[in-house]
C-alpha positions, 0 to 999 in steps of 0.5 A: 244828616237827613232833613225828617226825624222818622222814615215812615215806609210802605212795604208791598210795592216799595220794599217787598215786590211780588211777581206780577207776571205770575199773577198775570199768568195764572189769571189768564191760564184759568180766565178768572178775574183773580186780582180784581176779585181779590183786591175788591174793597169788599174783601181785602178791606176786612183782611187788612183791618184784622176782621178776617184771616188770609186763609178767609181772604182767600176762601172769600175770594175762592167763592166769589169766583165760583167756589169750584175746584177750579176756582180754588187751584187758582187762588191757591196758586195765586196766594203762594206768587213768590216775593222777595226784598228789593235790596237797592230799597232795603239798603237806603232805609238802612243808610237812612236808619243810621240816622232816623228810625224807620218805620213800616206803614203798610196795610197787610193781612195777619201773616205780615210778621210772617212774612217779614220772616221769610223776608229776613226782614223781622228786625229790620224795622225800628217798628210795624204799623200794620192796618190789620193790628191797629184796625185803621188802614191808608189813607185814614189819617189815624194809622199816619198818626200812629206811625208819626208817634211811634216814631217819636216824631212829629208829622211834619217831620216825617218822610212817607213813601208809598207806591199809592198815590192817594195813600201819599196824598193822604200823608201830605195832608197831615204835613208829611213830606211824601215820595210817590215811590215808582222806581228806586230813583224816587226814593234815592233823590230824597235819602240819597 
C-alpha cells in the first residue's frame, strides 16, 4: 500500500521526453533562439491556458523570429522534435495505479489528447488535468485543487511530481508531498 490516496504527475519531463539534442541541433544549424522564443511567457502562456492553438503557437513564435521562410523551416522542424514514453516512469505510475488513481497534471497545448494518443497512453491515466482545458496552469494553486478533487483526494494526501521546482513548491504549499523529479530514482524512492 502507498501512504497517498491520488498520484498527481506532471507529463513533459517526467513521463513523455523529448529530444533536446534535436532541439539543441536545429537551434544551432539555423542560429535563432527557438527554445527561448518558444517558451517566453508571452507566448507559451496563451497556449497553455487554451487561449491559442499549437498551430498559432508556433506562427507566433514563426514571427517573433522574423517571420521568413527560414524562420518557419525552423519552427516546423522544431515542433515535429520526436517524443516517446519513459517506460521505467510508466511502469511505476502503473504499479502505483493498482492501488491509487493517477492523475496527469501538466500544462499543455490543445493537441495534449493527441498526443497522449501517439503515446498509447489515452487510458493510461485515471484522468487529465490539462491548463489549456481547465484555463489555470502550474504553479496556480487552482489546477492542484483541481487534480486533488478529481482525485478524490485530499490535498494532503496527494503525491505531485514534476520536473519544476517551482511547479513542486508550489504543490507542498497546499500540503502536498511533492517529488522534484530529475531521474527515474526520484520517483523509485517514493512508490518503489
Amino acid at each position: 500500500m502507498l501512504p497517498f490516496d491520488a498520484v498527481l504527475t506532471d507529463l513533459d519531463g517526467v513521463l513523455r521526453l523529448f529530444d533536446h539534442t534535436l532541439q539543441a541541433e536545429i537551434e544551432a544549424r539555423y542560429g535563432l533562439p527557438l527554445m527561448a522564443t518558444a517558451f517566453a511567457p508571452e507566448l507559451i502562456m496563451p497556449a497553455t491556458l487554451g487561449r491559442m492553438t499549437e498551430r498559432e503557437w508556433l506562427e507566433a513564435v514563426a514571427v517573433a523570429l522574423g517571420g521568413d521562410e527560414r524562420a518557419r523551416q525552423a519552427v516546423a522542424e522544431f515542433g515535429a522534435v520526436p517524443f516517446w514514453v519513459d517506460e521505467e516512469v510508466r511502469a511505476l505510475l502503473a504499479k502505483a495505479q493498482q492501488y491509487v488513481p493517477v492523475i496527469i497534471v501538466t500544462n499543455a497545448m490543445d493537441t495534449v489528447e493527441e498526443h497522449l494518443d501517439r503515446l498509447g497512453l489515452t487510458y493510461f491515466a485515471d484522468d487529465l488535468v490539462s491548463s489549456a482545458r481547465v484555463g489555470v496552469a502550474k504553479p496556480d494553486p487552482r489546477i492542484y485543487e483541481i487534480a486533488a478533487e478529481r482525485a478524490g483526494a485530499e490535498p494532503a494526501r496527494c503525491l505531485f511530481v514534476d520536473d519544476r521546482l517551482p511547479n513542486v513548491e508550489a504543490a507542498r504549499e497546499l500540503g502536498m508531498t511533492g517529488v522534484h523529479y530529475r531521474t527515474v530514482a526520484d520517483l523509485a524512492a517514493v512508490l518503489g
